[in-house]
N, C-alpha and C positions, 0 to 999 in steps of 0.2 A: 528424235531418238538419240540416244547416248552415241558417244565415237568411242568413249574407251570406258571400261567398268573394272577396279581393282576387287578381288574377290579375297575378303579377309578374313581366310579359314582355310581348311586341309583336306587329305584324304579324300575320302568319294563324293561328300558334297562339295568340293571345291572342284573336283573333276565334270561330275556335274551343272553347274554354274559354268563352267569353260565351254563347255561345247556347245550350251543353248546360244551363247554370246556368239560364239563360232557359227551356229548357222544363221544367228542375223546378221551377218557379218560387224558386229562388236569388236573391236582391238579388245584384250586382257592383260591385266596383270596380276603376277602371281605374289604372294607374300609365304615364307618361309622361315624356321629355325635350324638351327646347326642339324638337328637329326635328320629331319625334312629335304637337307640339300637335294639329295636324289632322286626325290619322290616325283608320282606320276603327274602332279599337279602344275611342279616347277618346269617340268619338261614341255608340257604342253601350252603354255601359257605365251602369248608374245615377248612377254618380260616377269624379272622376277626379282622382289627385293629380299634380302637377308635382315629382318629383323628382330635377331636377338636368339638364345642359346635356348634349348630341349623346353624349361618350364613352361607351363602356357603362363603363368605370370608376370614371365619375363620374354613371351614375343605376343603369341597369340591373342593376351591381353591388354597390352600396350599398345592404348588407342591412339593416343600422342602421335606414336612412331609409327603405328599405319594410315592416320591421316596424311603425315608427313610425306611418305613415300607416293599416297594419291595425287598429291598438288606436284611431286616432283616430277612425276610421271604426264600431267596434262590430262588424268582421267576425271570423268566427271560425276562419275557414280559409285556406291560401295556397295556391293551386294553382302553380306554376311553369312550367310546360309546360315547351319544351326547352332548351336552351343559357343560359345566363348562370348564374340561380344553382341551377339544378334539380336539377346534381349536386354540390352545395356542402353538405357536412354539417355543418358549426358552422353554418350558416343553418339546417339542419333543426333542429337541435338548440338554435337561438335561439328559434325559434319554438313547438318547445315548451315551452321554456322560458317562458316568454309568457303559455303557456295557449291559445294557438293551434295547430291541426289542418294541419299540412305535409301536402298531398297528396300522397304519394308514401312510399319506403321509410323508415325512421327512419336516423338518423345512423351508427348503429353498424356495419348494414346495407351503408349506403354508402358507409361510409369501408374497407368488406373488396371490393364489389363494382364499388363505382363507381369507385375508384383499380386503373387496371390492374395495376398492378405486384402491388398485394396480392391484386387477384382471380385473377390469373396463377399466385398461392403456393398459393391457396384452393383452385384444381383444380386444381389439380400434386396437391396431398395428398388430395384427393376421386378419383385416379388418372384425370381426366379428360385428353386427351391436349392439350399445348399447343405453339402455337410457339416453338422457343428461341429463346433470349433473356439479357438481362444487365440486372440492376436492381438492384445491389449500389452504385453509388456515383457519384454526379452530377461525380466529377474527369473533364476531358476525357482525360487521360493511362490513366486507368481503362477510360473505355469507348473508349477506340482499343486498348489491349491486346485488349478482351473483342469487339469488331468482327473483330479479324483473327482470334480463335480462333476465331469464330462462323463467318468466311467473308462476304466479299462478294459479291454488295449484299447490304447490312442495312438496316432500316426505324429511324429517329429518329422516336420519336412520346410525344406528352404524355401524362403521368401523368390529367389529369384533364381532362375533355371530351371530347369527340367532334368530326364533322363535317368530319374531314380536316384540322383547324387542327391547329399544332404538329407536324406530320409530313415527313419527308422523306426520299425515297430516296437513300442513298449507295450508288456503285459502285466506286469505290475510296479508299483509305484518304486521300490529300490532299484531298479533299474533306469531308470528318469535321467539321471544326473550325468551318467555316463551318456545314456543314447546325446543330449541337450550336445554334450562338450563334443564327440564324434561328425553330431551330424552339423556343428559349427564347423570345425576344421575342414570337414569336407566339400563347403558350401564356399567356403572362399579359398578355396585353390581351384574349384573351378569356374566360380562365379565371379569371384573378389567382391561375395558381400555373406557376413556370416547370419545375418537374421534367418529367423527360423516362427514355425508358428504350431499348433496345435490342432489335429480335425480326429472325430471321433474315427474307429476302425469300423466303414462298415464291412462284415463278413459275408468273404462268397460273390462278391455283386462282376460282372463283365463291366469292364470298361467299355465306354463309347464314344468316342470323339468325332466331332464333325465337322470338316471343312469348311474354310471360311474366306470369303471373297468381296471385297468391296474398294473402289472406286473415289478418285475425287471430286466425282459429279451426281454424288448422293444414290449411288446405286448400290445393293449388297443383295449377294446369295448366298446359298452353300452347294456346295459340292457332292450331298450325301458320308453317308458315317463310315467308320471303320472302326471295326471290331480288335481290340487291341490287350486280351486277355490274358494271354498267353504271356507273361512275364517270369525272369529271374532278377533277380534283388531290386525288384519294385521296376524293371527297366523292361521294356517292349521286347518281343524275339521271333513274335510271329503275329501280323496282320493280317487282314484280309477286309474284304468288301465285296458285296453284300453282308451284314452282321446275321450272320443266323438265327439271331434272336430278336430281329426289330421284325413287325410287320408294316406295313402302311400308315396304318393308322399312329402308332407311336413314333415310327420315323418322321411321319409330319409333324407331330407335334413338340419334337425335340428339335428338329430343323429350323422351327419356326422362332423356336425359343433363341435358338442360335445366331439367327439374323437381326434378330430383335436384341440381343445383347450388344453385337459389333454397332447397330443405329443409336441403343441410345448413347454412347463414350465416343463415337465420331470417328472410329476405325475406318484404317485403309490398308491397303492390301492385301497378301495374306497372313490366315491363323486357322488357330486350332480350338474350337471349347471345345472341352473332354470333360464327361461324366461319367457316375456309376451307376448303373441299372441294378436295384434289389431283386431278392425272388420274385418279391410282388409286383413286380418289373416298373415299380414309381423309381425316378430318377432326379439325381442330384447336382448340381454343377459341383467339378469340382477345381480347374483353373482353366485357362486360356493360357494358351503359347502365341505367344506376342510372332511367330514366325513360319518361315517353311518346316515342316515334320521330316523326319528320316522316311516315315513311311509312304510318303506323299505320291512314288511313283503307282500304288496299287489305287490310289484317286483319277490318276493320269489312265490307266489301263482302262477302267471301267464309263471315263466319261469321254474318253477322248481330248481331255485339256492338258497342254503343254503347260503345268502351273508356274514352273520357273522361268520360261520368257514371259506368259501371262503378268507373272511381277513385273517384269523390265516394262511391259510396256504400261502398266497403271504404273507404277512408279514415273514413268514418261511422261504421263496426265493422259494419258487414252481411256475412252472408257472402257468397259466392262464388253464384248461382243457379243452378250448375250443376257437375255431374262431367264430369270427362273424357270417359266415353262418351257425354256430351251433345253434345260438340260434334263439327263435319265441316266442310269444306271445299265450298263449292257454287259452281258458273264459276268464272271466272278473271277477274284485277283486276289493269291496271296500274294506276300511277302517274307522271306526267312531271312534274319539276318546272320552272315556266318561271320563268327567271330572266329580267333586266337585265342581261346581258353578251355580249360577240363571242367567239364561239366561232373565227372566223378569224384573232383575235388573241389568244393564249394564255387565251382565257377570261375575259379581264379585264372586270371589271365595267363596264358599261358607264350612266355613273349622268346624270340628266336626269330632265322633267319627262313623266310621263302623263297624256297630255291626255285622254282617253277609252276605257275598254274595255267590249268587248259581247262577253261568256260565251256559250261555245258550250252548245246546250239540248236533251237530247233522251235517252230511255230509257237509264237506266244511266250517265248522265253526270253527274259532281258537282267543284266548283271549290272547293276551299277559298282565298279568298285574303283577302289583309291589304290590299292596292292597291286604290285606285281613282281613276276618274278626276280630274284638278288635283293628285294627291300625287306629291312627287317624289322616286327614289330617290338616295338618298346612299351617302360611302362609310364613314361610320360604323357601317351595317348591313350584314348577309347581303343581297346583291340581289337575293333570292327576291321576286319576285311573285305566284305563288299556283302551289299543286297540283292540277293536273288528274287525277282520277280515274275510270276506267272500270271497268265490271265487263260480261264477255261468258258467254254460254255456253260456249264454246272458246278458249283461248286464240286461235287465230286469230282467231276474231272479238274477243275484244279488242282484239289491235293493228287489226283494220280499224277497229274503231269508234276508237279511240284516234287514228290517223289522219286519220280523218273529223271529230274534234274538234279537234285540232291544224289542222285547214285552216278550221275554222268560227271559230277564236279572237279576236280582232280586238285589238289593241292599238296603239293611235294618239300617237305624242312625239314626243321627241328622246330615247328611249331604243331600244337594239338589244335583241333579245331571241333567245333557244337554241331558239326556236321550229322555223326553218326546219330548224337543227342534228337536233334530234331527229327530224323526220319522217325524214329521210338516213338514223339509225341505225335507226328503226324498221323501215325498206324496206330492212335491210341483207341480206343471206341467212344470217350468221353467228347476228343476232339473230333472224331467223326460224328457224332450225334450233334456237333455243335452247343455241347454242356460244357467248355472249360471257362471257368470262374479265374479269376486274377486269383487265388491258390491253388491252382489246379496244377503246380507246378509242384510246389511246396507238399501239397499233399498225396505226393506219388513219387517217393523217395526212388523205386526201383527204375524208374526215367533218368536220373541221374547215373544208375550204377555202371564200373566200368563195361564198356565197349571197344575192341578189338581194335585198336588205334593204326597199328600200321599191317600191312598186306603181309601174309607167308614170302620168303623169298622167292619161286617162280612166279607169285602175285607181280612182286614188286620190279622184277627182272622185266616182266610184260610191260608193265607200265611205263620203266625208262625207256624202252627200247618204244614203246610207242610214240612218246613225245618225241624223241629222237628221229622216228620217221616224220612225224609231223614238224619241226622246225626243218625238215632235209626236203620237204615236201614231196615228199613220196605218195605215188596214189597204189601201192598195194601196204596195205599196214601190214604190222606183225597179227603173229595169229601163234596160240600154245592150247596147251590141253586147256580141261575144265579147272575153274576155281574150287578154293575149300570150300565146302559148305559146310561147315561147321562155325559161324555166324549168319544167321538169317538173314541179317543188314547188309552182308558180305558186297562191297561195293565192284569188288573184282571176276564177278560171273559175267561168264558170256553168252550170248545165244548167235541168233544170226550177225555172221559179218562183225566189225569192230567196235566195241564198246568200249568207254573208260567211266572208272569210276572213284572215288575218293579216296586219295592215301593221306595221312596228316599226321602219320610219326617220320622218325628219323630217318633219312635216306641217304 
């Protein structure tokens, strides 16, 4: 087993990744940019190196400088978690070269599955069914021929990364030129690679991605799917598992496809194929994430597997500790990711200082987050604040409990938060019937409309003076009249005994 693992990434997956290491007892190190200095990561970490100011191009990305800092340190392993260099295979391959342990697939690996274009070729010839598409030749002239043969709207999305970056819908063909130049720039600042490729738009379809696990002693599962439909600008915002729209019989046979993808390209450890399921509920491959998912803890809730020591120890050369018919699906697990941004104004990040949050606490509730209170979000990063995770008996009772967390959440700035946003979609009846389509977001403008951002003053008066009891550790809380109810979402109602619920305007 590893004695020390550099974790080279931020925020709640690098929080994350510290504390699985912490309970095997792993030494860590932390890596950081000027903005970062403060952050919950650096703090907790055994050690932590400064390399390099706010850009991720100029820290985060700079594989050099964080190899550098592993060999200085005497650590023997690089976890990566998600985004920046996770699906970057000459890093993997620098690192082993090194003599240092990349957690995660090998290079070879990633450069067939983590680059969509060539994993697109991989199951094309493994006869797995995909979206068409056009990945012959990065001329704009090229791919406006191979657009109109394809049919509009067409999807512009990046060769490498995930997360909705580098993507854009075109609807017709004068718009082409622009989306092409957009979703370049945006693909290498966060990627540092600008290729881009072309897949037809199918309309309406859920996402479905499903967990993936394999071994360097020729063993590979999966983990069961997650329903990941729920999207704003092509980016994930509410998961769950069980998918309410797989039965048995399709979940096997998309699982199977799954495992049979990772066997034939010689995968190790974990990942993700993600498809689209049509009306007619036939499905598509549509890429592989060469790495651990944001959403991966509603995987953890429902199976019982720790997937991020799970890595440490296949990455170790351990096998796999269990078969397929060991594992099952038990309740049901959302995921809500709460951001820093207004969802009443195109989503756009909404960046500013958090002055205080107090995590909602209670049977089956778990918060991954990278924030806390005095840190402030900027627009150098993802404005993710931390992942709320629930795990119910019933799907329904997920979303009520999920609900009842969302109104318990408290987060006190000059930042706006998709708090209120989300409870809207949760109490929607499309997503309670389990009908919300990857436009289910886009097509229900009145989900975005303003929502009541900060508390009436006795709202907000209660709330300081709560928290206030709660860092003074006081066991009688404050207590004031009834809330407005003049928002239905109204986070600040009370019933029995003391409640807190979500502030996210200015205090």
């Amino acid at each position: 087993m590893f004695q020390k693992i550099l974790i080279a990434n931020r925020g709640e997956i690098a929080v994350r990744i510290l504390r699985a290491c912490q309970e095997m007892g792993i030494a860590t190190v932390a890596v950081y940019s000027d903005a970062d200095a403060r952050a919950l990561h650096v703090a907790l970490a055994d050690a932590a190196v400064h390399i390099g100011p706010p850009p991720p191009r100029e820290s985060y990305l700079r594989g050099a400088r964080i190899l550098q800092a592993a060999r200085e340190h005497g650590c023997d392993a690089i976890h990566p978690g998600y985004g920046f260099l996770s699906e970057n295979a000459d890093f993997a391959d620098a690192v082993a070269a090194a003599g240092l342990t990349f957690i995660g697939p090998r290079g070879a690996a990633m450069r067939v599955m983590g680059v969509k274009t060539s994993a697109r070729a991989a199951m094309q010839a493994a006869g797995v069914p995909i979206v068409p598409g056009y990945q012959a030749s990065q001329a704009d002239d090229d791919l406006l021929a191979a657009a109109q043969e394809i049919g509009f709207p067409v999807l512009v999305k990046a060769t490498a990364g995930g997360g909705g970056k580098g993507m854009r819908i075109v609807q017709h063909p004068d718009e082409l030129r622009h989306a092409l130049a957009a979703a370049r720039r945006e693909a290498l600042n966060a990627f540092g690679d600008e290729h881009i490729y072309l897949e037809k738009l199918i309309e309406h379809p859920h996402h479905i991605e499903f967990q993936v696990f394999a071994d360097h002693h020729g063993h590979a599962v999966h983990l069961f799917e997650r329903e990941c439909s729920v999207q704003r600008r092509h980016q994930k915002i509410i998961e769950e598992t069980p998918s309410p729209l797989l039965d048995a019989e399709l979940r096997g046979r998309m699982g199977e496809a799954a495992v049979a993808a990772v066997r034939a390209v010689g995968y190790t450890n974990a990942g993700t194929l993600e498809f689209l399921v049509d009306a007619q509920r036939a499905y598509y491959f549509l890429e592989m994430n060469t790495r651990l998912q944001v959403e991966h803890p509603i995987t953890e809730a429902v199976t019982g597997v720790d997937l991020v020591k799970l890595q440490i120890r296949v990455a170790a050369g351990e096998p796999l500790p269990f078969t397929q018919a060991d594992l099952s699906q038990r309740g049901h697990a959302i995921e809500c990711r709460i951001y820093a941004e207004d969802a009443a104004n195109g989503f756009l990040p909404a960046i500013g200082k958090v002055l205080t949050a107090v995590e909602p606490v209670g049977p089956g509730v778990r918060v991954d987050a990278g924030v806390t209170g005095g840190d402030e979000i900027t627009l150098h990063y993802d404005p993710m604040i931390a992942k709320l995770i629930v795990l119910g008996e019933t799907r329904r009772d997920a979303i009520d409990k999920m609900l009842w967390a969302l109104r318990h959440y408290v987060i006190l700035g000059d930042v706006i938060t998709n708090i209120p946003f989300l409870r809207k979609v949760l109490s929607h009846p499309r997503f309670l019937a389990g009908d919300a389509t990857t436009d289910f977001v886009d097509s229900l403008p009145h989900l975005q409309s303003p929502i009541s951002q900060s508390p009436n003053p006795p709202d907000l008066a209660f709330a300081i003076a709560a928290i206030a009891e709660l860092l003074q550790g006081s066991a009688a809380p404050p207590t004031t009249g009834a809330a407005a109810d003049d928002d239905p979402f109204s986070p600040w109602r009370q019933s029995d005994g003391f409640r807190l619920g979500n502030a996210t305007g200015g205090a």
